[in-house]
Legacy VTK file of the C-alpha trace (Angstrom):
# vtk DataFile Version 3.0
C-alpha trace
ASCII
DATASET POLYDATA
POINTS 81 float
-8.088 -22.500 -22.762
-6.307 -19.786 -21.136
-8.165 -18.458 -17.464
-8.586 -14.721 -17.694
-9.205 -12.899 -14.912
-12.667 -11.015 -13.620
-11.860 -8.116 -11.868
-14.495 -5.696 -10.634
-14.235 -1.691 -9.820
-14.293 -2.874 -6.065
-11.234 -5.045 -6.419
-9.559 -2.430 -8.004
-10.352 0.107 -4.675
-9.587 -2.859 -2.840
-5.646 -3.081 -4.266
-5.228 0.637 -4.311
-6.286 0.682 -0.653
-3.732 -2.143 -0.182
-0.989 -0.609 -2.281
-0.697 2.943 -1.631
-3.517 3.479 1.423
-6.583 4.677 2.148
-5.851 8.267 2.314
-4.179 7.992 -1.063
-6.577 6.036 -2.986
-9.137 8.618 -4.054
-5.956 10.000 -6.157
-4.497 6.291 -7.422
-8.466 5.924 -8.593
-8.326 9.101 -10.815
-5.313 8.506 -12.280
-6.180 5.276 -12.909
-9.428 6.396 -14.423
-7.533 7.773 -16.841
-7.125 4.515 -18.904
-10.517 4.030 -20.374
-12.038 1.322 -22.229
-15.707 0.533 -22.762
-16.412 -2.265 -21.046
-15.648 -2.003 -17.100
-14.699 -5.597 -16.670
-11.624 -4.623 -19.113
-10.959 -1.627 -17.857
-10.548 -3.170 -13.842
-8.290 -5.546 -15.449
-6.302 -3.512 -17.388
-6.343 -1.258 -14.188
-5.627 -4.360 -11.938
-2.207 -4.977 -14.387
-0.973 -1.454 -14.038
-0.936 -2.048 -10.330
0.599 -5.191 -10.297
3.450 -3.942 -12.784
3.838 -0.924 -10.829
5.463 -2.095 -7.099
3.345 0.475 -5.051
5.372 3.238 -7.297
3.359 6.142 -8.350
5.842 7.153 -11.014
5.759 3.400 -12.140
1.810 3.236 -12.295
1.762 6.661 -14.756
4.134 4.926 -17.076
1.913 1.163 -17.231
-0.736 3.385 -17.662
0.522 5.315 -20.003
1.689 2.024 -22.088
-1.881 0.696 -21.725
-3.512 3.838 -23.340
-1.347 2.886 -26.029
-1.681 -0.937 -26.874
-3.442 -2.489 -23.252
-2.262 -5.789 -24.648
1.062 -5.008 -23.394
0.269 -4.157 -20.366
-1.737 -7.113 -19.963
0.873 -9.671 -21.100
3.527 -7.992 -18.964
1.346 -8.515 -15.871
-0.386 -11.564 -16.521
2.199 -13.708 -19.309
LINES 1 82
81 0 1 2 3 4 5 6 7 8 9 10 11 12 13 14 15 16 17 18 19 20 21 22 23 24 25 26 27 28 29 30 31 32 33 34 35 36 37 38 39 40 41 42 43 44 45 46 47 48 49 50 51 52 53 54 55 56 57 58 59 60 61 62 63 64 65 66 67 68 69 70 71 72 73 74 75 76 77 78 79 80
């Protein structure tokens, strides 16, 4: 059985603090709110991917996002696989 991870709407803040800074965060938060899914715990780990994929590039964290509005599971193997 695979592990997958749990990732909560804190740990998200918490890496977008760490990645880009607290001043910017508010702004990595709302574009990162703009991948949505219904259930939160998939959302912050889809969210999670895009920020691991993206190397603390803004430009780079619009595309993953981007990708995971279309097909998440790409995202999410990319990151995680």
């Amino acid at each position: 059985m695979d592990f997958i991870p749990q990732y909560t709407r804190a740990d998200v803040k918490r890496e977008a603090d760490r990645l880009f800074g607290k001043p910017s965060s508010a702004g990595i938060m709302k574009l990162l709110d703009e991948y949505e899914c219904e259930h939160e715990g998939g959302r912050a780990r889809v969210q999670m991917a895009c920020m691991k994929l993206c190397e603390g590039q803004i430009e780079k964290l619009k595309h993953f996002i981007a990708q995971a509005r279309k097909d998440f599971r790409d995202v999410l193997y990319w990151a995680e696989y």
